[in-house]
C-alpha positions as CSV (number, residue, x, y, z in Angstrom):
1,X,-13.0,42.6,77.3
2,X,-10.0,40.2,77.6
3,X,-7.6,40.7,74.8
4,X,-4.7,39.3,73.3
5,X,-2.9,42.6,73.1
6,X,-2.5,42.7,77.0
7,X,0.0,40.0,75.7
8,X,2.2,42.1,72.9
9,X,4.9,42.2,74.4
10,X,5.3,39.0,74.7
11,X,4.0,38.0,71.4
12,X,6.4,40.7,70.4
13,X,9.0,39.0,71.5
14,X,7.9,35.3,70.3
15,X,7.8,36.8,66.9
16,X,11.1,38.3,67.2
17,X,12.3,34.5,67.7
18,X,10.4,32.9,65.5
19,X,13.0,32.0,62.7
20,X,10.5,30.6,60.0
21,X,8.2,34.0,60.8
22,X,11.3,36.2,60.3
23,X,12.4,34.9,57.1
24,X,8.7,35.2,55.5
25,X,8.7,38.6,56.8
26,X,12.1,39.2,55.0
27,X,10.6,38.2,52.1
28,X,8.1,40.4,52.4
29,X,9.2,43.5,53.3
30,X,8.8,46.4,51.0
31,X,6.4,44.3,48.7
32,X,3.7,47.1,48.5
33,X,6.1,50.1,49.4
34,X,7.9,50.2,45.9
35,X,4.8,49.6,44.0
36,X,3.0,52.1,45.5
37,X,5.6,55.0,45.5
38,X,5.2,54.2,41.2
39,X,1.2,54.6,41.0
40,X,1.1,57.7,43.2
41,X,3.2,59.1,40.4
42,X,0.4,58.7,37.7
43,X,-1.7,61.7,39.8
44,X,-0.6,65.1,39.0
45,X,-1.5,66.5,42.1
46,X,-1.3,63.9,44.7
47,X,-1.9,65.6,47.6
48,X,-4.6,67.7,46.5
49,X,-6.3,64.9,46.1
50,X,-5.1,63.1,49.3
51,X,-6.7,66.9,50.8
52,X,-10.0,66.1,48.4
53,X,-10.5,62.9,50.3
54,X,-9.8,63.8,53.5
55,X,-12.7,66.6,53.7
56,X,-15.2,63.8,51.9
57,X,-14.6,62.0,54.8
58,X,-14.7,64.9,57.2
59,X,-18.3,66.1,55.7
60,X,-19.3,62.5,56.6
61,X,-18.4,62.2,59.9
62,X,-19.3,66.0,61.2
63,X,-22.8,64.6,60.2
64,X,-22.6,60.9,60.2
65,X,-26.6,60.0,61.5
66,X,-27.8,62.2,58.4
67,X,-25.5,60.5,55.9
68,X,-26.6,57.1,57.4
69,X,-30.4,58.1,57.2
70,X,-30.1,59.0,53.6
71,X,-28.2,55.8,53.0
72,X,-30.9,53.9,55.1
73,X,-34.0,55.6,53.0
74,X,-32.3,54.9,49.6
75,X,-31.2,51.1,49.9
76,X,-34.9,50.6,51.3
77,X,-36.0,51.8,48.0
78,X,-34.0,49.2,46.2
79,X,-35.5,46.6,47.9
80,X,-33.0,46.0,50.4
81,X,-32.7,45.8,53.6
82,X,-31.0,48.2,56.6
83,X,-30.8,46.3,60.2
84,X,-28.2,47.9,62.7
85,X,-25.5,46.4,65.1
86,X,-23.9,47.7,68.6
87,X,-21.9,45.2,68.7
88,X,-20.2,41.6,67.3
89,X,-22.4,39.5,69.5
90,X,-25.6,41.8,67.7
91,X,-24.0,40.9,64.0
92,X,-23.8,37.5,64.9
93,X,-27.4,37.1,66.0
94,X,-28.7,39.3,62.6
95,X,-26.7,36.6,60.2
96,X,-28.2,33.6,62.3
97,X,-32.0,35.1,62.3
98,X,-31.2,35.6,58.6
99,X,-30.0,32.1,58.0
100,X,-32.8,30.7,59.9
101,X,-35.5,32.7,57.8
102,X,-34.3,31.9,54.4
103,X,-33.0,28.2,55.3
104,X,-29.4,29.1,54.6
105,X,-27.3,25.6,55.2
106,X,-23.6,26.9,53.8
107,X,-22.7,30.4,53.6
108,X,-19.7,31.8,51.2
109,X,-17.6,34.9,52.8
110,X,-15.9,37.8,50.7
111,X,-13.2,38.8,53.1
112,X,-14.5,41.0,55.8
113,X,-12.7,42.7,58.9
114,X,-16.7,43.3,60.6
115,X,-17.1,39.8,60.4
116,X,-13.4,38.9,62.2
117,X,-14.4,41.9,64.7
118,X,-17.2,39.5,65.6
119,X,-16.0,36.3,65.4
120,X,-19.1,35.4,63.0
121,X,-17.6,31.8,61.6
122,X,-18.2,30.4,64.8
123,X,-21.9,31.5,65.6
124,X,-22.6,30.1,62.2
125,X,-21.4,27.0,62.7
126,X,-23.1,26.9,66.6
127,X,-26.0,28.4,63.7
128,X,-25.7,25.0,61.7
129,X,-24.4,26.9,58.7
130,X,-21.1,25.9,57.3
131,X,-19.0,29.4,56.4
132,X,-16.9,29.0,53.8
133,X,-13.7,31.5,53.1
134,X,-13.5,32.5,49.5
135,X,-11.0,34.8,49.5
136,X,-7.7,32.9,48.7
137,X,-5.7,34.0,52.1
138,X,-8.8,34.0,54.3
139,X,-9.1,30.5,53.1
140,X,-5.8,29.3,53.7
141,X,-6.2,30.6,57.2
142,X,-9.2,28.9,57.7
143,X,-8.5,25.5,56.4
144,X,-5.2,26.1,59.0
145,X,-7.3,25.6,62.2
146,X,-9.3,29.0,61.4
147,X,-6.1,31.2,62.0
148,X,-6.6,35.1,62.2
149,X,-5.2,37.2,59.5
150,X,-1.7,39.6,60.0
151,X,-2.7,42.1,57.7
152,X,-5.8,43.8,56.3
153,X,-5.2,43.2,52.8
154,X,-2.8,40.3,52.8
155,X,-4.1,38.4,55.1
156,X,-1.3,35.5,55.0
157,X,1.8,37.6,54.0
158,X,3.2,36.0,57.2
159,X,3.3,32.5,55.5
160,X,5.8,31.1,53.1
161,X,5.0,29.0,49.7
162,X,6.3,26.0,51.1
163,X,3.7,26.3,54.3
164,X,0.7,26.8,51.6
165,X,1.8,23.7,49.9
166,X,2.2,21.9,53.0
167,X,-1.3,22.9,54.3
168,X,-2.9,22.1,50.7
169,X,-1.2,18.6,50.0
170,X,-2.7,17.7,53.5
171,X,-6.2,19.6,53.4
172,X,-7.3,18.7,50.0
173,X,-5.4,15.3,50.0
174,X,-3.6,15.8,46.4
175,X,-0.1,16.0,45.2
176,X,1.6,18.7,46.7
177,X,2.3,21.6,44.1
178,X,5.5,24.3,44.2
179,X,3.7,26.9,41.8
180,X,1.8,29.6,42.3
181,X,-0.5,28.7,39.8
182,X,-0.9,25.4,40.4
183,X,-2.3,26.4,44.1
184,X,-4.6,28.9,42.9
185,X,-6.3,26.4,40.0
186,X,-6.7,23.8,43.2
187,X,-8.0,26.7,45.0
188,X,-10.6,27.4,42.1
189,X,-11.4,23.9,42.2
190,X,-12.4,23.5,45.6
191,X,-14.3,26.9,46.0
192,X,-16.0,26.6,42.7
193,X,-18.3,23.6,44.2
194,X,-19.4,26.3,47.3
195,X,-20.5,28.7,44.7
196,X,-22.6,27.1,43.1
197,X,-23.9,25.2,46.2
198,X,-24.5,28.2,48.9
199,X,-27.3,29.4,49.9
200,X,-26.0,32.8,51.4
201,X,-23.5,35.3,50.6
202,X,-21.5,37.6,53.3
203,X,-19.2,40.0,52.5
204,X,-17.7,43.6,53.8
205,X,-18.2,46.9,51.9
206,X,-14.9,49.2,51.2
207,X,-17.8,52.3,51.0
208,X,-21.6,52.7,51.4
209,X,-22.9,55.4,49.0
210,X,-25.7,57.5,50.0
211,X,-27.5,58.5,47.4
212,X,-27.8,55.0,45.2
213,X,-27.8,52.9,48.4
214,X,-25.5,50.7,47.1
215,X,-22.3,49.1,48.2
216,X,-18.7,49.5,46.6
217,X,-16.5,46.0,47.0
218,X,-12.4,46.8,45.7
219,X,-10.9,43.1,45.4
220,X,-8.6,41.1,43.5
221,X,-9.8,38.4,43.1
222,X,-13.3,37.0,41.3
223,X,-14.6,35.5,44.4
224,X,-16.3,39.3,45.4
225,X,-18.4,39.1,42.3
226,X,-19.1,35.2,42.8
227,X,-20.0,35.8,46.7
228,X,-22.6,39.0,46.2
229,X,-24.4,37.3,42.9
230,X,-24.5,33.7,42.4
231,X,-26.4,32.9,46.2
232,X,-29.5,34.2,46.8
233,X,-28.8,36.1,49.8
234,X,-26.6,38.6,49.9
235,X,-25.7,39.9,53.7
236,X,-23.4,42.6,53.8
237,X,-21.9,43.4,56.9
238,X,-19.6,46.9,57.7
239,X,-19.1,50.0,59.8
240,X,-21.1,53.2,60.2
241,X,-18.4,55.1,59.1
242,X,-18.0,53.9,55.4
243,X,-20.8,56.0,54.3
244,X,-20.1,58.6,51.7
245,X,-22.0,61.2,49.5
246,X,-21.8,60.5,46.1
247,X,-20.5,57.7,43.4
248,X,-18.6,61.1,42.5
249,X,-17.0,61.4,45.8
250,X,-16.4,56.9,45.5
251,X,-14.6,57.9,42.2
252,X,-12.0,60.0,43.9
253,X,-11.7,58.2,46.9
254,X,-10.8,55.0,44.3
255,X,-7.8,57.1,42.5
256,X,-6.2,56.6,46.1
257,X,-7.3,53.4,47.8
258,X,-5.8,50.9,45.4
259,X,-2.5,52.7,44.9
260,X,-2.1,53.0,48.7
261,X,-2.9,50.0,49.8
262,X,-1.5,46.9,46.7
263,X,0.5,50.0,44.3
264,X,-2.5,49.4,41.5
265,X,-4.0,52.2,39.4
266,X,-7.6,50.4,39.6
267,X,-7.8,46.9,41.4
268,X,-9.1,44.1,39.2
269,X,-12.6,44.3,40.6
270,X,-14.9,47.2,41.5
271,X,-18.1,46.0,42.3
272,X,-20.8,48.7,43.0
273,X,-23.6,47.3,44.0
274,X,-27.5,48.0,44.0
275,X,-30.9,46.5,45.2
276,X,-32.0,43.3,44.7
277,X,-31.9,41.4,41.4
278,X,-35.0,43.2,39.0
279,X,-37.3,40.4,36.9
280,X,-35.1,41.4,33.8
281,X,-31.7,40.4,35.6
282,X,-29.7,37.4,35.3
283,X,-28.0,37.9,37.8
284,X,-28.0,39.3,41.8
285,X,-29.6,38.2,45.1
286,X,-33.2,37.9,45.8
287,X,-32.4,39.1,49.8
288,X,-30.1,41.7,50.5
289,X,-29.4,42.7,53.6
290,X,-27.2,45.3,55.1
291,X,-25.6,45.1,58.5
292,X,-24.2,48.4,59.7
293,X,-21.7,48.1,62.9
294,X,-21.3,50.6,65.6
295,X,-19.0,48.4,68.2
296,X,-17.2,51.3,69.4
297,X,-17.4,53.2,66.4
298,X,-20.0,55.9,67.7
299,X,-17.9,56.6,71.3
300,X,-15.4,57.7,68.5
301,X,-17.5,60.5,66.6
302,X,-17.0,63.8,68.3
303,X,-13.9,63.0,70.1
304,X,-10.3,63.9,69.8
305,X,-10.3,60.4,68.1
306,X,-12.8,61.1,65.5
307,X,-9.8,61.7,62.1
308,X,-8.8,57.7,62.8
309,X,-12.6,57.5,61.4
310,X,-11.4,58.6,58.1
311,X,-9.7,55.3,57.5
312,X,-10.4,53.3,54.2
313,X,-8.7,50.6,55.4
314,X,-5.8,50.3,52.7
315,X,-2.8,49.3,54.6
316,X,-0.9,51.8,53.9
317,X,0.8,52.3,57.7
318,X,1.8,49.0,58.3
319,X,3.8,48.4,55.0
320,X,5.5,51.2,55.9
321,X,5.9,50.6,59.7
322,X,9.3,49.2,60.8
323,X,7.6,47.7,63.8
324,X,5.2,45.7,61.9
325,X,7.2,44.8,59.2
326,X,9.9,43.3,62.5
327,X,6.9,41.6,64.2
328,X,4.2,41.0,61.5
329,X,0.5,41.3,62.6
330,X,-0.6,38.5,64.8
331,X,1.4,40.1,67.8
332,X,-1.3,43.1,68.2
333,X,-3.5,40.7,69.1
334,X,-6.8,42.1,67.9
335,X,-8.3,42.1,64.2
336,X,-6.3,45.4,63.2
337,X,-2.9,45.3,63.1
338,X,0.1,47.7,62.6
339,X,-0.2,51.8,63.7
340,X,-4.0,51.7,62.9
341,X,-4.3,48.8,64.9
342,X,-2.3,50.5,67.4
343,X,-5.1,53.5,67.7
344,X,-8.3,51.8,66.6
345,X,-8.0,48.7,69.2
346,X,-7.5,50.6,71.8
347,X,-10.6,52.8,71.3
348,X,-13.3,49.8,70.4
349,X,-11.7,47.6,72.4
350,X,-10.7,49.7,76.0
351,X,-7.9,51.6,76.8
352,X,-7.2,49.4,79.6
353,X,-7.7,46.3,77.1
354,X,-4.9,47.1,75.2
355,X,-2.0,48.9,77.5
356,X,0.9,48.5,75.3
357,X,-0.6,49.4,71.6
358,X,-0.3,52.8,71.8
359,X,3.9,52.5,72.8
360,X,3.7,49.8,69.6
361,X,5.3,52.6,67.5
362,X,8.3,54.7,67.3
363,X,5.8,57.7,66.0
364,X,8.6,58.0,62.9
365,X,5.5,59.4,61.2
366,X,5.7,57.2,58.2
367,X,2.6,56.1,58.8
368,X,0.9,59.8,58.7
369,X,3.1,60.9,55.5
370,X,1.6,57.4,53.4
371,X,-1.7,57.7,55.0
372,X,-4.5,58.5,51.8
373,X,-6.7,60.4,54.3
374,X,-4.4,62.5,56.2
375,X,-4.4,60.5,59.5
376,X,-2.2,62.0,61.8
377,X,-1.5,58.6,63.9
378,X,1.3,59.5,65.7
379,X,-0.8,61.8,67.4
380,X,-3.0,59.7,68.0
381,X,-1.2,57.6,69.6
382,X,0.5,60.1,71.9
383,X,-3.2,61.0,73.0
384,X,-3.6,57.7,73.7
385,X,-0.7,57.3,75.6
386,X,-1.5,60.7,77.8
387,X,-4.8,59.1,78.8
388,X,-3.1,56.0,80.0
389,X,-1.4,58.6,82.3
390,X,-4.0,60.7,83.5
391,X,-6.3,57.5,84.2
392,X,-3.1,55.7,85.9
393,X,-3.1,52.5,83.6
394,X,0.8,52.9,83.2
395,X,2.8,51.4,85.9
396,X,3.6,53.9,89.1
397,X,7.4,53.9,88.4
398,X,6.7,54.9,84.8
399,X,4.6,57.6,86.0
400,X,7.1,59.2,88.6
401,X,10.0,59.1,86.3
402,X,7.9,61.0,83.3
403,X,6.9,63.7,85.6
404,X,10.5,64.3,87.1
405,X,11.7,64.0,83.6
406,X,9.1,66.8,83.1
407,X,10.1,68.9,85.9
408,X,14.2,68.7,85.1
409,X,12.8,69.7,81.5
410,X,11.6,72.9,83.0
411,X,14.8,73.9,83.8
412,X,17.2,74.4,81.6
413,X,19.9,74.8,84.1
414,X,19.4,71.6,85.8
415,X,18.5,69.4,82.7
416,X,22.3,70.4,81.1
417,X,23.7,69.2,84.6
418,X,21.4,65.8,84.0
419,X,22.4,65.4,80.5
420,X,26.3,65.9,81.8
421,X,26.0,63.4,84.0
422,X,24.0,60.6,82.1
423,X,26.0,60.5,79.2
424,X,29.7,60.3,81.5
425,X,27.7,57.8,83.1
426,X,26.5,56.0,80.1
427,X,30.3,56.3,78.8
428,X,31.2,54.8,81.8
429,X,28.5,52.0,82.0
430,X,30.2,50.6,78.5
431,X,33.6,50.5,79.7
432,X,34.8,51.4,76.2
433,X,32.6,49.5,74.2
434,X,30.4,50.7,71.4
435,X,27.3,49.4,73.3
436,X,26.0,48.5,76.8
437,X,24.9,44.9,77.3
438,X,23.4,45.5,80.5
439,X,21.7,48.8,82.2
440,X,20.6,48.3,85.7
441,X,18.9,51.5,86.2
442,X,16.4,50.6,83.0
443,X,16.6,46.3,82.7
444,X,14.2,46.3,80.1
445,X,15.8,48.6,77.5
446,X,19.1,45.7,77.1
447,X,16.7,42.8,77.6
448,X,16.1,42.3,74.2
449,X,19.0,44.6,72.6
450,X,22.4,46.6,73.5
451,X,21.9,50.1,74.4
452,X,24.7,52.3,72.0
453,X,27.3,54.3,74.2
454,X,27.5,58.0,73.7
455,X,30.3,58.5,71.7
456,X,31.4,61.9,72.7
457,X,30.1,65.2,74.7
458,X,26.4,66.4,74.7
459,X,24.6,68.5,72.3
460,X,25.0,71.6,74.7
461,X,28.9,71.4,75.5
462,X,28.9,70.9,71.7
463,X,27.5,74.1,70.7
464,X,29.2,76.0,73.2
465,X,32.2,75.4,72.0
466,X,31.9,76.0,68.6
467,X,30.0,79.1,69.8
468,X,33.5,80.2,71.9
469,X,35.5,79.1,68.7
470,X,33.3,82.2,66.8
């Protein structure tokens, strides 16, 4: 599969000089970091809880085809339903036969990463079914020339208020507006016509829950509840691995997904959803389907890689990663973004697909410590990274200089001559400076940066002589 992230580094670096991306990102840093370090506060015991979670979604996985039977059996008996997926191409060509069955014409979309996985606006259209974005970033992505989202949960963080004006004033043809409200009621406006007028609702699912069959939706904003019950069909599309148990086990898993990912206690809109509309409802679909989404997902259960299928797709690790929050999310290349983009691209995409993800990190471990389910990414990622060595996808230099590295590691002698030697010759390299412009034996690490000088002796001529001084 060809993929943008065989391209990070360079989109790396065009992010890097992007001035206009740089100063939106500014703006944006630490938006969701303060707010959530405030609403973890309101659970006595938060990491008894983060612990809680993490074995619901253990219990899942260690028996995922059970859980997904159960789930099958009960929405069945709700009148929905159950169609499976390998694939995006597979999702695409369920939606179409769905459109085509119930003569679906315009179709409204609750924000959906499955659906961005797949690339689903575009078989619609080739479908002859107008999608329609209703979720207020996804649609000011779309009406930009159908741009992808750089983050899961705010999909446009990357743009400015200026830039939405801009792209309003010229999309919708009216006076262009400054304040955020303003925007939003034009928003309103526009959507509020493809409510009413759709004949098909899509939209993800945060959790699928066993033993009602139903679907759980966590949004912000009104469009969720507009999506799943004002058309007629409702077409749900996520991954195998959002089943859970219980509604129990969705209330404790919802005391940690909206803090971690936007800092609320609840979000505005919890949506748990049932079956088809009954005689003696108002509202609700007549059609629901669900669509649930292996592509790459099952490789994943049972292997070393199976904890990043804990994920409840909050956020968490990429407000809190300093590479993401330098680059922003488009420079991954793929649909997920930021540390778990770093891990989960690699593994549904190819290894090979995505060579420089897994070195997308400096494996601080903020990512693991914010983490609701106890992800342990940075070990993730170094798995990933050993597998790029054993199958040989890293380049042959890089390969030789990690296993001599490895071998003057061994010995303790000879790695204190080596570290002697490196930092008098790093000393010397700067000439006196605090930093080194340019390093000959390694171009790439002053390409974009200066290397800092040692400043003094190393570590081991350190402790020996305080150790004499005693």
């Amino acid at each position: 599969m060809e993929s943008r992230s065989h391209r990070f580094k360079a989109n790396a670096s065009a992010s890097l000089a992007n001035p206009v991306l740089q100063a939106n990102l500014k703006t944006a840093k630490g938006k969701f970091v303060d707010k959530r370090a405030i609403a973890i506060r309101e659970i006595d015991d938060f990491e008894g809880t983060r612990e809680a979670a993490k074995d619901i979604r253990n219990r899942v996985l260690e028996n995922l085809d059970l859980w997904l039977e159960k789930f099958e059996t009960t929405a069945h008996a709700r009148g929905a339903t159950v169609l499976w997926a390998k694939d995006g191409a597979e999702i695409c060509r369920h939606v179409a036969e769905i459109g085509r069955k119930h003569g679906v014409k315009k179709a409204v979309k609750s924000k959906s990463m499955l659906s961005e996985e797949a690339g689903l606006n575009l078989a619609l259209e080739a479908a002859g079914i107008q999608p329609v974005e209703t979720d207020l970033g996804e649609y000011i992505l779309q009406i930009n020339d159908n741009e992808p989202p750089s983050h899961i949960i705010a999909p446009v963080i990357h743009k400015s208020l200026d830039e939405v004006a801009d792209l309003f004033h010229a999309t919708h043809q009216t006076p262009r507006k400054t304040e955020i409200p303003a925007l939003t009621r034009e928003a309103r406006e526009v959507l509020r016509e493809h409510f009413l007028t759709a004949d098909m609702g899509i939209s993800g699912g945060n959790f699928l829950v066993a033993e009602t069959g139903s679907v759980a939706l966590v949004t912000n904003e009104g469009n969720g509840r507009m999506v799943t019950t004002l058309p007629r069909v409702h077409v749900v599309i996520t991954g195998i691995e959002k089943v859970i148990p219980t509604l129990e086990d969705l209330s404790l898993l919802m005391r940690l997904l909206p803090r971690s990912a936007t800092g609320q206690s609840i979000s505005n809109y919890v949506s748990v959803l049932t079956g088809v509309k009954r005689p003696d409802e108002q509202d609700g679909p007549e059609h629901l389907y669900y669509i649930l989404v292996d592509n790459g997902r099952a490789d994943v259960v049972g292997s070393e890689f199976q904890d990043m299928l804990r994920c409840i797709r909050c956020g968490a690790c990429m407000n809190h990663c300093p590479v993401y929050q330098t680059i922003g999310g488009h420079a991954y290349g793929w649909v997920y973004p930021g540390p778990m983009g770093s891990v989960l691209t690699p593994l549904y995409t190819g290894l090979e697909n995505a060579i420089d993800l897994p070195h997308a990190a400096t494996l601080c471990n903020q990512c693991g410590v914010v983490c609701p389910v106890k992800i342990p990414l940075p070990e993730l990622l170094r798995k990933l990274r050993e597998k790029q060595v054993d199958r040989k996808l890293r380049p042959l230099f890089e390969r030789i200089a990690l296993k001599a590295w490895a071998w003057v590691a061994g010995r303790p002698a000879l790695y204190g001559m080596g570290a002697r030697f490196a930092v008098r010759y790093l000393k010397w390299l700067a000439g006196g400076r605090a930093s080194i412009e340019i390093m000959g034996t390694a171009p790439e690490w002053t390409a974009g940066r200066n290397f800092p000088a040692p400043e003094g002796r190393t570590f081991r001529e350190l402790y020996a002589k305080r150790y004499n001084k005693k």
